[in-house]
C-alpha positions in Angstrom: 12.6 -10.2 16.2 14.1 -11.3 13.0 17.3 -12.6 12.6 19.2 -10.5 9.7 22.8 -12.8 9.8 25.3 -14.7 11.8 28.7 -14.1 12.5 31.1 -17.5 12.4 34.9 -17.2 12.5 35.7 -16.7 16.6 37.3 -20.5 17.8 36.0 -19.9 21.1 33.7 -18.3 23.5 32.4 -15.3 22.2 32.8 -12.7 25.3 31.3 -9.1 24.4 29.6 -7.2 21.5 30.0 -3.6 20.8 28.6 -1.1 18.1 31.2 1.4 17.0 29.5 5.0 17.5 28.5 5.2 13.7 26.9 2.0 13.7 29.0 0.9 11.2 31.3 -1.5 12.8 30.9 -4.5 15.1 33.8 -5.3 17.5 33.7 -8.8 18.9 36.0 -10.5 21.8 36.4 -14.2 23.0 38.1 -16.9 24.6 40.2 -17.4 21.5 42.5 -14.4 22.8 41.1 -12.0 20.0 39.1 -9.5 19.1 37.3 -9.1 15.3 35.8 -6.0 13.7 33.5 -6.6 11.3 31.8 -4.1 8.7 28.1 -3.8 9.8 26.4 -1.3 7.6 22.9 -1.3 6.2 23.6 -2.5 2.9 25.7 -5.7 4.3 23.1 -6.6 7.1 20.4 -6.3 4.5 21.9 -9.2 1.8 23.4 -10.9 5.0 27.1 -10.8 3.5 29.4 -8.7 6.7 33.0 -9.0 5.9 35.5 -9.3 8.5 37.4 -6.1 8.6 40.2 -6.6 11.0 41.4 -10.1 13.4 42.9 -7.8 16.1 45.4 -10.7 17.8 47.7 -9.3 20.9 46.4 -10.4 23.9 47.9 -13.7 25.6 44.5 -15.0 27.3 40.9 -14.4 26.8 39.4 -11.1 25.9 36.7 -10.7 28.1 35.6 -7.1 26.5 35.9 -4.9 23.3 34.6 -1.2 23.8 34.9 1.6 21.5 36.4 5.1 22.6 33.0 7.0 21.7 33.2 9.7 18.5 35.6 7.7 17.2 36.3 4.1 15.6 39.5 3.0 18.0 39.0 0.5 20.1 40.3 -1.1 23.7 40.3 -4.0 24.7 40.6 -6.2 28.0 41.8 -9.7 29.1 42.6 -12.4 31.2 46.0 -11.7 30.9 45.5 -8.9 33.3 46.1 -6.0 30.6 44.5 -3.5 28.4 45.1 -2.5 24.5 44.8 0.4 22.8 43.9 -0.4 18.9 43.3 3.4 17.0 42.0 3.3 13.7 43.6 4.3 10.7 41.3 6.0 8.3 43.6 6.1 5.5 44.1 2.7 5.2 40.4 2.1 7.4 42.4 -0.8 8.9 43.2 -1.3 12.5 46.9 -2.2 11.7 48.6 -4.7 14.1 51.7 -2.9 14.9 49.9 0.2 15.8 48.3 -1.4 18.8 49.4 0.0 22.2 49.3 -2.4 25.2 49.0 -0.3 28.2 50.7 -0.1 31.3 51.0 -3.4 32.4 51.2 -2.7 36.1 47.8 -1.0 36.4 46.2 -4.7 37.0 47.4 -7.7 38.8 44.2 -10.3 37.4 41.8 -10.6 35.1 40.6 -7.1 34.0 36.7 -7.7 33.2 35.6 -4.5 31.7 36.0 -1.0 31.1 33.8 2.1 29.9 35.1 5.3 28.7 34.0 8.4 29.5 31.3 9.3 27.3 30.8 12.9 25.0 30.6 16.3 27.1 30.1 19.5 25.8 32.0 22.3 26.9 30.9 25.9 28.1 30.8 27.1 24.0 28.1 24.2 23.6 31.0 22.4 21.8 31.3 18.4 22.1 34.4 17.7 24.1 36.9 15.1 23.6 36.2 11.3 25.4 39.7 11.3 27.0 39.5 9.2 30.0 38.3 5.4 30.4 38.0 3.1 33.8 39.0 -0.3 34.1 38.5 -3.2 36.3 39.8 -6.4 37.3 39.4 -9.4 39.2 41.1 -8.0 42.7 37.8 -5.5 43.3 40.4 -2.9 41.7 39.0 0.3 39.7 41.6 2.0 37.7 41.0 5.5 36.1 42.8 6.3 32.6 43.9 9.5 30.6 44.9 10.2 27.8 48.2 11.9 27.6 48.6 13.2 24.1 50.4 12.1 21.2 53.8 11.2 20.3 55.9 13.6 18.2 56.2 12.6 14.1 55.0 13.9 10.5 51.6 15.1 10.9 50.7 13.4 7.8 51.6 10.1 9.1 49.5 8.2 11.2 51.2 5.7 12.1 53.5 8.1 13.6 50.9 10.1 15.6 50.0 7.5 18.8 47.5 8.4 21.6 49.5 8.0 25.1 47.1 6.5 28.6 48.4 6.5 31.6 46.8 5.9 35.0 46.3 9.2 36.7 44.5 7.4 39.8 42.8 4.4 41.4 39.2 5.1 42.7 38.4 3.8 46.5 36.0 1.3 46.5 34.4 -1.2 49.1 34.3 -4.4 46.3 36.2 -7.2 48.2 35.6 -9.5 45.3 35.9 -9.1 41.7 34.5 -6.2 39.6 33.0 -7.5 36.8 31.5 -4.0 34.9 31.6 -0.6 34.9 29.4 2.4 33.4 30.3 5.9 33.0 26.5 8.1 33.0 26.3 10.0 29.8 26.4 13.5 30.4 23.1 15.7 30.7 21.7 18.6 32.6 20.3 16.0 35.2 24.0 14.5 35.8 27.1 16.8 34.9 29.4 15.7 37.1 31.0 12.7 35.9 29.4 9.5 37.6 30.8 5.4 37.2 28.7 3.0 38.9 30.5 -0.6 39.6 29.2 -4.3 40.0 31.1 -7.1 41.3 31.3 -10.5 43.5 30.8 -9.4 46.2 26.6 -8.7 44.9 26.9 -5.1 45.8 26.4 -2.0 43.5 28.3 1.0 43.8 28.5 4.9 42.9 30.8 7.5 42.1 31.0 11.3 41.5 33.8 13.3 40.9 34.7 15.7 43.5 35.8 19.2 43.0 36.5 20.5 39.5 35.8 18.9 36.1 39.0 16.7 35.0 40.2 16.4 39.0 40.4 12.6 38.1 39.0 12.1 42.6 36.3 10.2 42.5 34.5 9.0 45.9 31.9 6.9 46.9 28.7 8.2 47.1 26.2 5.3 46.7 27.3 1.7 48.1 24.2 -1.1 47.8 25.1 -4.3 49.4 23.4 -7.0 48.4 22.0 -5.7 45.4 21.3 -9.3 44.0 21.5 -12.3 45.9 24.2 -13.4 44.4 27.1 -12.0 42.1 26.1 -8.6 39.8 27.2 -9.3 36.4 26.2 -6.3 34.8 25.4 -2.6 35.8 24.2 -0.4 33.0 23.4 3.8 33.4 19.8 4.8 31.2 21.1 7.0 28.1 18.5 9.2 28.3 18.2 9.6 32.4 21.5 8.6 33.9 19.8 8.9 37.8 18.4 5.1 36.8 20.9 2.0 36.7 20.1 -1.2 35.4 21.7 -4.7 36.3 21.8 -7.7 35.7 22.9 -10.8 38.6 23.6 -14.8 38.8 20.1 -14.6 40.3 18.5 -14.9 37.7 17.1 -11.4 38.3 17.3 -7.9 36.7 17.0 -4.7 38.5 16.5 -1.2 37.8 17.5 1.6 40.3 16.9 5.0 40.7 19.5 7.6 42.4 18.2 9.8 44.8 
């Protein structure tokens, strides 16, 4: 490997990475209580000169992970202050303005919420890509809460700062974690796995799995894989294959990384 730059500006801890679906953006999060985008492109990674694009500062503790709502370049974001924000882009100034930002319902966690994974690009029955509308989080009380978007709020079309994506929790998904759930992964979907599937590490060292039951968009999702001791100690990350989402990868304080197949 050969390293093209480094990024310095962050005060503490840096806690997650993320590539925006174009490639053109990395979101950062840390211990100093923010998130920062920065502008990744070819031409700035090839002279090592990435500018900072956006500071994104709302959250009152750490924030333990930046992810990007897929197809798009908005962003969420989760912390040890037990809540989740909402930060959509807007492409006419291609800033991720402060007092856009949407902190979301904070009663849907208690504790530390760890991760969260949206639900990644479908395509509907006209071969059409579908809209990533739904997201899961979870936090540090084995809790797994399920997200969706609920439109957007009435103003000038033309205005974008008037034109806000609502989330809501529409359920909370059953699980056997007794400790806390440190990741989540939503499978891609493919002809191998349309249903949608999240798969859940934690604490406790187990592993878990779960499809939605009945029709597409139900939001009921049950347990249909649950791997105890799955590392011999906690599970730190859990991570579906891209390409075959019946394999799961993770990662564990035992020093040891795994990779499972579904049967």
């Amino acid at each position: 490997m050969r390293l093209l730059c480094v990024l310095e500006g962050h005060e503490h801890e840096v806690k997650s990475v993320a590539w925006s679906p174009d490639g053109m953006f990395l979101a950062t999060s840390s211990r100093d209580k923010t998130a920062w985008v920065w502008e990744c492109d070819a031409e700035s990674l090839a002279v090592a000169d990435v500018e900072c694009m956006a500071v994104l500062v709302g959250h009152a503790q750490d924030v333990k992970c930046a992810k990007w709502r897929p197809g798009t370049s908005d962003l969420m974001t989760s912390s040890y202050d037990n809540s989740v924000r909402f930060w959509p882009f807007d492409s006419e100034e291609e800033d991720w303005p402060l007092d856009m930002q949407m902190p979301l319902s904070p009663d849907a966690h208690a504790s530390t919420v760890w991760s969260l994974d949206f639900e990644p690009l479908g395509y509907g029955a006209s071969g059409a890509v579908t809209k990533s509308s739904r997201f899961v989080s979870c936090d540090g009380d084995g809790k797994i809460v399920l997200w969706n978007e609920d439109g957007e709020a009435d103003g000038d079309a033309g205005d974008a700062l008037e034109k806000e994506a609502k989330w809501k929790v529409v359920a909370r998904i059953d699980t056997p974690h007794d400790r806390c759930v440190y990741s989540l992964s939503w499978a891609p979907c493919t002809k191998k796995m349309s249903t949608a599937t999240i798969a859940s590490a934690g604490g406790d060292d187990r592993i878990c799995v779960y499809k939605e039951s009945g029709s597409p968009g139900s939001n009921r999702f049950v347990l249909t894989h649950d791997q105890p001791k799955a590392h011999a100690s906690d599970v730190n990350c859990v991570q579906f294959n891209p390409s075959n989402p019946c394999e799961l990868a993770s990662a564990g304080d035992d020093l040891c990384i795994k990779v499972w197949l579904m049967a």
